[in-house]
C-alpha positions in Angstrom: -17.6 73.0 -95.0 -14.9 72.6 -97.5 -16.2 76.4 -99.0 -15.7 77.8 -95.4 -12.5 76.6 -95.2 -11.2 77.7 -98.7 -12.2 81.4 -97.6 -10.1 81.0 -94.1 -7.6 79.8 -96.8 -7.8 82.9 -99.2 -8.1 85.7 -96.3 -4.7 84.1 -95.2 -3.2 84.4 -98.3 -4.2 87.9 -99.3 -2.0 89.3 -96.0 -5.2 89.4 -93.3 -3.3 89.6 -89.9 -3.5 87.2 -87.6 -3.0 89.8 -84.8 -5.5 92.2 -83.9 -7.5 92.3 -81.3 -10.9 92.8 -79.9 -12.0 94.6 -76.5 -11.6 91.0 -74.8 -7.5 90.7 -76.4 -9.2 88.2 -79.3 -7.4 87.7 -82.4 -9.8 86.9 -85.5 -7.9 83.6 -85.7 -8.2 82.8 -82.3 -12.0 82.8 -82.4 -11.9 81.1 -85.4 -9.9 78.1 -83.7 -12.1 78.5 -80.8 -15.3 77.7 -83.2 -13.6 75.3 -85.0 -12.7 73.3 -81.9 -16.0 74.2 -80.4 -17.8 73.0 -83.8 -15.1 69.7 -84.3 -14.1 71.3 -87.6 -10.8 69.7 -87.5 -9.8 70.5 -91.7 -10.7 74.5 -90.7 -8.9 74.4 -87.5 -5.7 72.7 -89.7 -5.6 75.2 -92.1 -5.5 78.0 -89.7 -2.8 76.6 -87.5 -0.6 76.0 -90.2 -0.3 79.2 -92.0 0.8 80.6 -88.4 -1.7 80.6 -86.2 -1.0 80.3 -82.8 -2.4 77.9 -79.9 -1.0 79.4 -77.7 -3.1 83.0 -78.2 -4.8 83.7 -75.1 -8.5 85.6 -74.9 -9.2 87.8 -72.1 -10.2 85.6 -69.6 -6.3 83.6 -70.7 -7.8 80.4 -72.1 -6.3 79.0 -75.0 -7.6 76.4 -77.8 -6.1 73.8 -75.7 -8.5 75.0 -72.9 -11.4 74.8 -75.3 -10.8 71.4 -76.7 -9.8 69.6 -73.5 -13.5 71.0 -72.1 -15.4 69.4 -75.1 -13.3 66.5 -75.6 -11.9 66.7 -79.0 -9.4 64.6 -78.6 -8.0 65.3 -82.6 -7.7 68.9 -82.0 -6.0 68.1 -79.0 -3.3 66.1 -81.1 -3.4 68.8 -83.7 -2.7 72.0 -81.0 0.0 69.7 -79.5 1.6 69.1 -82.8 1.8 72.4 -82.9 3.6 73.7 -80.0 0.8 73.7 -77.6 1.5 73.5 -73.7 -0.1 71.2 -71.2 0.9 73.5 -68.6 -1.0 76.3 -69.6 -3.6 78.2 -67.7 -6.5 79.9 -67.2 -7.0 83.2 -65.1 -8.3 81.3 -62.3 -4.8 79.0 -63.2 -7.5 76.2 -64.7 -5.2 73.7 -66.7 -6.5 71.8 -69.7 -6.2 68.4 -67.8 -8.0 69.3 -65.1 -10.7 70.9 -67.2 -11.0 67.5 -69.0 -10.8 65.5 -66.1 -13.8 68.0 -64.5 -15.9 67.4 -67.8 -15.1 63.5 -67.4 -13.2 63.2 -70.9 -11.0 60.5 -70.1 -9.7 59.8 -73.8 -8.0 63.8 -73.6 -7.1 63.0 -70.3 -4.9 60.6 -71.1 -3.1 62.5 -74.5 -2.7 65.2 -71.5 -0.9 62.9 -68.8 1.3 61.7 -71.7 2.3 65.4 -73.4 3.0 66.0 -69.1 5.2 63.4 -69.0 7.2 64.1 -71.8 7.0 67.9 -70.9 8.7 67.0 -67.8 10.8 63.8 -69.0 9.0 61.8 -65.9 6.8 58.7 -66.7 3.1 59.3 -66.4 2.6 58.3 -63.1 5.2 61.3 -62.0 3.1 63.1 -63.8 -0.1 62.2 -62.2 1.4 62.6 -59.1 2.3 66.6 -59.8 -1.1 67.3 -60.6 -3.3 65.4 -57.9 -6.1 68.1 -58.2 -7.2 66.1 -61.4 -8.1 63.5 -59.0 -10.4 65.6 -56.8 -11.9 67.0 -60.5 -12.6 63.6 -61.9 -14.4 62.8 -58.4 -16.3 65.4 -58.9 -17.7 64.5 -62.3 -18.9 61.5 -61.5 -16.5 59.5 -64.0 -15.5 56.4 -62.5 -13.1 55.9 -65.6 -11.4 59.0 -65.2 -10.5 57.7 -61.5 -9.5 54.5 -62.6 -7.3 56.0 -65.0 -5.7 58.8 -62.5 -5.2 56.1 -59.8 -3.8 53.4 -62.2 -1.3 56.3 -63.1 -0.2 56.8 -60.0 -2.6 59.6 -58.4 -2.3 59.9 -54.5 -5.8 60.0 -53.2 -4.2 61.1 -49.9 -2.7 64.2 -51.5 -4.2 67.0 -49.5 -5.5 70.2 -51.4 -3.4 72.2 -50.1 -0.7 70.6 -51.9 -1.4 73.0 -54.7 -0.4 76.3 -55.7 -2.3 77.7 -58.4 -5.1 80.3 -57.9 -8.3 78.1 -58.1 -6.3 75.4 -55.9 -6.2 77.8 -53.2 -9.4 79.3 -53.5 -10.8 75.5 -53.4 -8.5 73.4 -51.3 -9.6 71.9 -48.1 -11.9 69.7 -49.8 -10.9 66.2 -51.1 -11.7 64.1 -53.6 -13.8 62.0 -51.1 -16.1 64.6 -50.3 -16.7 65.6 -54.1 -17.6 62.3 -54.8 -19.8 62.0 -51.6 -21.3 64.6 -52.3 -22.1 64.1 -55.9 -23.4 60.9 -54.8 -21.1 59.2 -57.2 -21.6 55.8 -56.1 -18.4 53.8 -58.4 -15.9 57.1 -58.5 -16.2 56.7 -54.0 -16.2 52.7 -54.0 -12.5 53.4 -56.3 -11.4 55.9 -53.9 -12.0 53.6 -51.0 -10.3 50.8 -53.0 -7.3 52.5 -53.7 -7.1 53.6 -49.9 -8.3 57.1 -49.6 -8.5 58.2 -45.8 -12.3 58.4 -45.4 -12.6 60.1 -42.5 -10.3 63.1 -44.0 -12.2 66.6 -43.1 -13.0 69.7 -44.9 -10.9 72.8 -43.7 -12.6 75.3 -42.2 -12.4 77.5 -43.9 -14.8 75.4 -46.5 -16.3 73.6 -43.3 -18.3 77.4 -42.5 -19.8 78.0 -45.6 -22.2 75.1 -44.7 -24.9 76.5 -42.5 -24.1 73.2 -40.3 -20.8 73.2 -40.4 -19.9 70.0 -42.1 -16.7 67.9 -42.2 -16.6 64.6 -43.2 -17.4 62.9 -46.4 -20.5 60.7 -44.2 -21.7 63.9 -43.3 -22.7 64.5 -46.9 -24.4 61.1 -47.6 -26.1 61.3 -44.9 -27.7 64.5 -46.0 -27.9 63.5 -49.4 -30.3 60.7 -47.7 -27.8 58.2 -49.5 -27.6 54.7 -48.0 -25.6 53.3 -50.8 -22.4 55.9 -49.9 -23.4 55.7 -46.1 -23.1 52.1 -46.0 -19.6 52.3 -48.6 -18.2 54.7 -46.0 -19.3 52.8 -42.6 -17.7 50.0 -43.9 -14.8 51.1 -44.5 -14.3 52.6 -41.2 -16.0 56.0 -41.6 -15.9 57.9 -37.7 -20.1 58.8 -37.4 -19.2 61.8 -35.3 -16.9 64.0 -36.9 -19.5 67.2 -37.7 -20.5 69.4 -35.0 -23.9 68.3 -35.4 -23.7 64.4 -35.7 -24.8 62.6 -38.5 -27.4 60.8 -36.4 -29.2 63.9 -35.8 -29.3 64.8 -39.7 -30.4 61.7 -40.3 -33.2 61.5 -37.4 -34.0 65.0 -38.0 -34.7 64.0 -42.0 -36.6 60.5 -41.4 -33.9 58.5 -42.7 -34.9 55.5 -41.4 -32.3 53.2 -43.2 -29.0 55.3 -42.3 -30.4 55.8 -39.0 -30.2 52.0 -38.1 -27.1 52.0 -40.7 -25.3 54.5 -38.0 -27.2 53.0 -35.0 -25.3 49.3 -35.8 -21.7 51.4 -36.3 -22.2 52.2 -32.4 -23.4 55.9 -33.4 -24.2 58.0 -30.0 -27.8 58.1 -30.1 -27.3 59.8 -26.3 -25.5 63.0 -27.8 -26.2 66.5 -27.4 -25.9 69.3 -29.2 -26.1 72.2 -27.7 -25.9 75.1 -30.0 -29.7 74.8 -31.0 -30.2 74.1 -27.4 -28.9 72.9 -24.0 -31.3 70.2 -22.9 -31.5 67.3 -20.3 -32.5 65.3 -22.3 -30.7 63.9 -25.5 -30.8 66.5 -28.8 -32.0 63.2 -30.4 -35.7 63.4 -29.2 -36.7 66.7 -30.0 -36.3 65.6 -34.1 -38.9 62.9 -34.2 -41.9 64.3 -31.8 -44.1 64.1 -35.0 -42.6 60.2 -36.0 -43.3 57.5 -33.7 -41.8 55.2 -35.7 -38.6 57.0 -35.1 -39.1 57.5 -31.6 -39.7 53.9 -31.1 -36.0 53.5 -33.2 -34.1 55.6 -30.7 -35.5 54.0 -28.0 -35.7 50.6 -28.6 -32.0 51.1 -29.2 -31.0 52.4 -26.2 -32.1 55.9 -26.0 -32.2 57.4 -22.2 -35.8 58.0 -21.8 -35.7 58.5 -18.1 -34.1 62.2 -19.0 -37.0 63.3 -20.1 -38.9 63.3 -16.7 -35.9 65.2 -14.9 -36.5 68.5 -14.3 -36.7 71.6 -10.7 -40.3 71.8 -10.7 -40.6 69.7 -7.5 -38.5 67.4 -5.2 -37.9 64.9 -6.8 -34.9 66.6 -9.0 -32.7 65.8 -6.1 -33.0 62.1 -7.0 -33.2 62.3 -10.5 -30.3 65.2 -11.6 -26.4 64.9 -11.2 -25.9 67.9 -8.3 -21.9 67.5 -9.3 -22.7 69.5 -12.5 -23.4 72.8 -11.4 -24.9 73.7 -15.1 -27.2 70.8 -14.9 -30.0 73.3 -13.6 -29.6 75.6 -16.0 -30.6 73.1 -19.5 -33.6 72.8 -20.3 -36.0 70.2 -19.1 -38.4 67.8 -21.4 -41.7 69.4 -19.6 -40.2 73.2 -20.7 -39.3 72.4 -24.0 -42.5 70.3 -24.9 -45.3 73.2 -23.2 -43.9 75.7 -26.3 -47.2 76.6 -28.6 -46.0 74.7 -31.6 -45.1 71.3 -30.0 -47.6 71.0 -26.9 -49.9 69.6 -29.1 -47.5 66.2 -29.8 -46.9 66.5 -25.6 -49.6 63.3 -24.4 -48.9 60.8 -27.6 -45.1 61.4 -26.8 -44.8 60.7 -23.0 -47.2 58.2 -23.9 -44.7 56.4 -26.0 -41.8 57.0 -23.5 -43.5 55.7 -20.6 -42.8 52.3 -22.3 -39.6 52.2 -22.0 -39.3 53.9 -18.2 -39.9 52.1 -14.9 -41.7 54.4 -12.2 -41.3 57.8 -13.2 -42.7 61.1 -11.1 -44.1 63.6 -13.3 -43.7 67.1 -12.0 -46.8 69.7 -11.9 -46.0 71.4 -15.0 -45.6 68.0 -17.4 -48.9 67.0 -15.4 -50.6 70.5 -16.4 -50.0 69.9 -19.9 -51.0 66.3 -20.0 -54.4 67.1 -18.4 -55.0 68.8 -21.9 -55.0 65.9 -23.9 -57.0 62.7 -24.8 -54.3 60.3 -23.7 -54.9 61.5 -20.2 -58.9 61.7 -19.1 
C-alpha cells in the first residue's frame, strides 16, 4: 500500500497533469480517488487531494468522489473530501445528491456528517436542513434502515412532505410515491411502525401517474402488504386507520383472490366490503368476491360466514322468477352477468355442484332456473 502510494506521490511531483480526460470526461486523478474511496484507501486518497486534486471533478455520468463515498459509506473520505472543499449539494445527472444516495444505501453514520455539512452550508440547524431535503426520508424507507428513519425524523424530517415537493430531475421522475409505500412495499416492518409513530398519513396515495404502471392500478400503502401477502404491515396499517378500499380493485379481492386467509379476516374485522364489485374484469350479480375462491372452500365458507350475499348467486332471466329476485329500478341489472352464466364456462363448470352445494347453506328457499339445473344434473352432488 504504502509503495502504491509513493508512486501517486512521484507521478505528482514529476509535473503529471491532473487534467486530462478520457472519452467518459475522467481525469487520471479522478479515477484514482474514485478507487481509492471505492477500495477505503484513505493515505492514497490523502495524498492525491492535497497536491491539488479536486473533489469536485465530475465523470461523465457528473458524480463526484463525494457521490462515491456516500454510496459505500466511508465515512473518513467523507471527512477528508469535505475538508477539502467538497459540496453536499452536489449532483448527479439524474440530480442524485450524496445524502440521499447514503440514506438509499442505509449508511446512517455518512448521513449524519451530510445533514451537518447541510446545515452549515446553509447556516440553518440540522433539522432545517432535514426539512429541505425530505426525499432522504422516502430513500431511507426504501432501504429498509430503521436507523436512518429514526435519525431523519429525530432531525426534523416531515413524513407528510409530498414528492412533489422536489425539484430535481430524479424527484420528478419518481414523485408521487411516499415514503409509506416504499417501506410497504419493501416490507420493512420497523422503518413503517416509525413512520406511523411519527404520524405519517397512511392512507396517502400514489399519483397516477405511478398508480398506472401497476397492471392493477394500485394506490395505497395497504394495497401493497396485502399483495406482498404481509400480515405484519396489514395489521400496522389497519390499526392505524388504514381506509381498506382505496385501489380500484379492493384489497379484499387481492387478498381472497391469493388465499390470504389471515389478512382476509384481518380486513373482514376493519368492516372491509366483502359485497363489492368490480367490474372491469366483469359486471356480475353476484359479488366479484366469489368468483376468486370457487376452487377453496375454506374461503368460500370465510366470505360467507361473514356476511357474504349468497342469495345473488341464484338471480338470474332464465325464468320467472327474476321478477322477484332482481331490482327492476336498475335498468342495467339485466345486462350483468348471472352466477349460472358465469359458472357453465368450460374451465369452471367443473367446480359448479361442490359450489352451490356450499351456498345452499347459507340460503333459505331458493329457485334454481333451467340452465343452473342443466349443469347440476352433470355432477355427483346432484343424482
Amino acid at each position: 500500500m504504502a509503495g502504491l502510494v509513493d508512486n501517486v506521490k512521484m507521478i505528482l511531483e514529476h509535473g503529471a497533469s491532473p487534467h486530462n480526460t478520457n472519452s467518459k470526461k475522467e481525469s487520471p486523478l479522478l479515477q484514482v480517488i474514485v478507487k481509492a474511496v471505492r477500495f477505503g484507501l484513505y493515505e492514497m486518497a490523502s495524498a492525491l487531494i492535497t497536491r491539488g486534486a479536486c473533489v469536485e471533478q465530475v465523470c461523465l455520468k457528473q458524480s463526484t468522489a463525494l457521490h462515491e463515498a456516500a454510496k459505500l459509506g466511508y465515512s473518513h473520505i467523507m471527512e477528508l473530501l469535505f475538508e477539502h472543499g467538497g459540496q453536499v449539494s452536489e449532483i448527479d445527472q439524474d440530480g442524485v445528491t450524496p445524502m440521499a444516495i447514503a440514506a438509499e444505501h442505509a449508511h446512517s453514520e455518512v448521513l449524519e456528517i451530510l445533514i451537518y455539512s447541510v446545515g452549515v452550508e446553509s447556516g440553518a440547524g440540522n433539522k432545517s436542513a432535514c426539512y429541505r431535503v425530505p426525499r432522504m426520508l422516502y430513500d431511507a424507507a426504501q432501504s429498509g434502515n430503521p436507523d436512518c428513519i429514526d435519525f431523519l425524523l429525530r432531525h426534523g424530517a416531515s413524513p407528510n412532505v409530498t414528492e412533489n415537493f422536489y425539484s430535481d430531475r430524479r424527484a420528478i421522475r419518481l414523485s408521487g410515491q411516499s415514503s409509506i409505500h416504499s417501506a410497504a412495499d419493501g416490507v420493512h416492518v420497523q422503518c413503517l411502525e416509525i413512520l406511523v409513530e411519527k404520524g405519517f398519513d397512511v392512507n396517502s396515495l400514489l399519483d397516477f401517474h405511478i398508480a398506472e404502471d401497476y397492471r392493477d392500478m394500485r394506490k395505497s400503502a395497504l394495497y401493497f402488504t396485502v399483495s406482498n401477502g404481509d400480515v405484519t404491515c396489514t395489521e400496522i396499517l389497519l390499526n392505524t386507520g388504514d381506509k381498506t378500499d382505496l385501489a380500484a380493485l379492493f384489497c379484499l379481492l387481492v387478498a381472497v383472490r391469493d388465499g390470504q386467509y389471515e389478512i382476509v379476516k384481518l380486513l373482514l374485522a376493519r368492516q372491509a366490503d366483502i359485497i363489492c364489485y368490480f367490474a372491469v374484469v366483469g359486471d356480475t350479480v353476484f359479488p366479484t368476491a366469489l368468483q376468486y375462491c370457487l376452487r377453496d372452500e375454506m374461503m368460500m365458507r370465510l366470505l360467507l360466514n361473514n356476511g357474504y350475499d349468497a342469495d345473488k348467486c341464484f338471480c338470474c332471466t332464465h325464468d320467472s322468477t327474476w321478477d322477484d329476485l332482481s331490482d327492476q329500478t336498475d335498468s342495467n341489472y339485466q345486462e350483468k352477468v348471472s352466477f349460472c352464466n358465469f359458472i357453465r364456462v368450460s374451465w369452471l363448470v367443473h367446480l359448479a355442484g361442490r359450489a352451490v352445494w356450499i351456498l345452499l347453506d347459507y340460503v333459505s328457499h331458493v329457485p334454481l332456473c333451467p340452465k343452473l339445473r342443466q349443469i347440476l344434473d352433470k355432477h355427483k352432488e346432484w343424482p
